[in-house]
C-alpha positions as CSV (number, residue, x, y, z in Angstrom):
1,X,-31.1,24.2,-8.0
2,X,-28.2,23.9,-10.0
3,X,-27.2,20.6,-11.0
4,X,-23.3,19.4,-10.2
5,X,-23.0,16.2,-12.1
6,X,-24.4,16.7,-15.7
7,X,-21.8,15.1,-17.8
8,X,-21.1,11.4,-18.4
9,X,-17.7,11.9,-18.0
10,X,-18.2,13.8,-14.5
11,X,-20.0,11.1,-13.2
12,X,-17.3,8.5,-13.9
13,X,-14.7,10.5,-12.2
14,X,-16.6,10.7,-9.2
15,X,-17.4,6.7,-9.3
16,X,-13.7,6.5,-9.5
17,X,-12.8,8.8,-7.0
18,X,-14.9,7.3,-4.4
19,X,-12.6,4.0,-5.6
20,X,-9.5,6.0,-5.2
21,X,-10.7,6.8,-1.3
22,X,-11.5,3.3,-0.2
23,X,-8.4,2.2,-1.9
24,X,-5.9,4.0,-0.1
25,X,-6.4,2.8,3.4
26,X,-6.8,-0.9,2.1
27,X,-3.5,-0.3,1.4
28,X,-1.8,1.6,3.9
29,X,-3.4,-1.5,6.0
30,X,-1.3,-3.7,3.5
31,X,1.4,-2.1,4.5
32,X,1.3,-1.7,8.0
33,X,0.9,-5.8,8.0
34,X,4.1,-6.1,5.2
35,X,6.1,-4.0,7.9
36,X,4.8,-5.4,11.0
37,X,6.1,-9.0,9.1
38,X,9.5,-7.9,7.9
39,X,9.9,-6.4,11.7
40,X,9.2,-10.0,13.5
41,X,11.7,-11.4,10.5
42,X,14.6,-9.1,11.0
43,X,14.0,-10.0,15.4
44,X,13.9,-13.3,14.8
45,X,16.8,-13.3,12.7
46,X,18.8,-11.3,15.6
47,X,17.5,-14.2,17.6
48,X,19.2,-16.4,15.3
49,X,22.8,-15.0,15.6
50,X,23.7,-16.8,19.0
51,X,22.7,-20.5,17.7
52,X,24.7,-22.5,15.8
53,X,25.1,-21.9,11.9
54,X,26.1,-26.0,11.4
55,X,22.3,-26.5,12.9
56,X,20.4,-28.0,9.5
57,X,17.3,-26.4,11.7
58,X,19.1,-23.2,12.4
59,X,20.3,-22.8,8.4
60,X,16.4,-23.5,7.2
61,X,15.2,-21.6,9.4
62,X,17.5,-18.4,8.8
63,X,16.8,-18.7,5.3
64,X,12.9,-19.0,6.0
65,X,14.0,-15.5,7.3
66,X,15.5,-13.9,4.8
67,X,13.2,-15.3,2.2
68,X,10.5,-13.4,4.5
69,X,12.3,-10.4,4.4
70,X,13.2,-10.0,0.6
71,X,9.1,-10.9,-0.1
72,X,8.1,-8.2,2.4
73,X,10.6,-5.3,0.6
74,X,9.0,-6.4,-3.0
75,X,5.9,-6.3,-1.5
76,X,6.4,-2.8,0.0
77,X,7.9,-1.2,-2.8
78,X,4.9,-2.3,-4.8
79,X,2.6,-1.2,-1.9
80,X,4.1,2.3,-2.0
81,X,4.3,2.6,-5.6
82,X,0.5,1.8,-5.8
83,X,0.0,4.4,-3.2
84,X,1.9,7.0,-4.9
85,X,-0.2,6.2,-8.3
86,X,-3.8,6.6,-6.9
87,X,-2.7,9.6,-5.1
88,X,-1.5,11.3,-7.8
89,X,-4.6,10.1,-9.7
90,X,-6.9,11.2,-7.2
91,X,-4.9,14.6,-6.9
92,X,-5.5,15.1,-11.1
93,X,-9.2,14.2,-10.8
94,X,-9.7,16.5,-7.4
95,X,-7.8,19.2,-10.0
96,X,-10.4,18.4,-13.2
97,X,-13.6,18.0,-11.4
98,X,-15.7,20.2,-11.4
99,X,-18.3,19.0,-9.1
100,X,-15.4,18.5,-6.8
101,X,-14.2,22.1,-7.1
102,X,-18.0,23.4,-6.8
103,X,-18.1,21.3,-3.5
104,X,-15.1,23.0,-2.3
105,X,-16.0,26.6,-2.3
């Protein structure tokens, strides 16, 4: 039998590869709830446009709204730039492993 996983530093990259995979559909499930939110936001604030702006109600709520809607693109952006990193991490370990490329052919 030929052993795969006989380096220290092998072993780590695995451990951290199997991180990689869980973490990227927590995330795309981040996102899917950031966009779901900024979609209800951006309804409701079509809603919005046929009642009346001197409403105090109306005016809180609006900018309720748009507060919702500038969190939800920070939030994405940073979603997305997460995403990128551990797949371009996981992409550099799938290139260095060995045990990975053994698996593979």
């Amino acid at each position: 039998m030929e052993l795969l996983m006989n380096t220290q530093k092998e072993c780590q990259q695995l451990e951290v590869y199997g991180e990689y995979l869980k973490k990227i559909p927590e995330l795309l499930k981040q996102l899917e709830t950031v966009e779901k939110m900024y979609q209800k936001a951006v309804l409701e604030e079509a809603m919005l446009k046929d009642k009346p702006l001197d409403n105090h109600s109306v005016q809180l709520y609006a900018e309720r709204l748009h507060r919702i809607k500038e969190q939800c693109e920070i939030r994405s952006a940073d979603i997305r730039q997460q995403c990128t990193l551990i797949l371009e991490l996981k992409s550099q370990i799938e290139a260095e492993s060995s045990v990975l490329r053994a698996l593979q052919s």
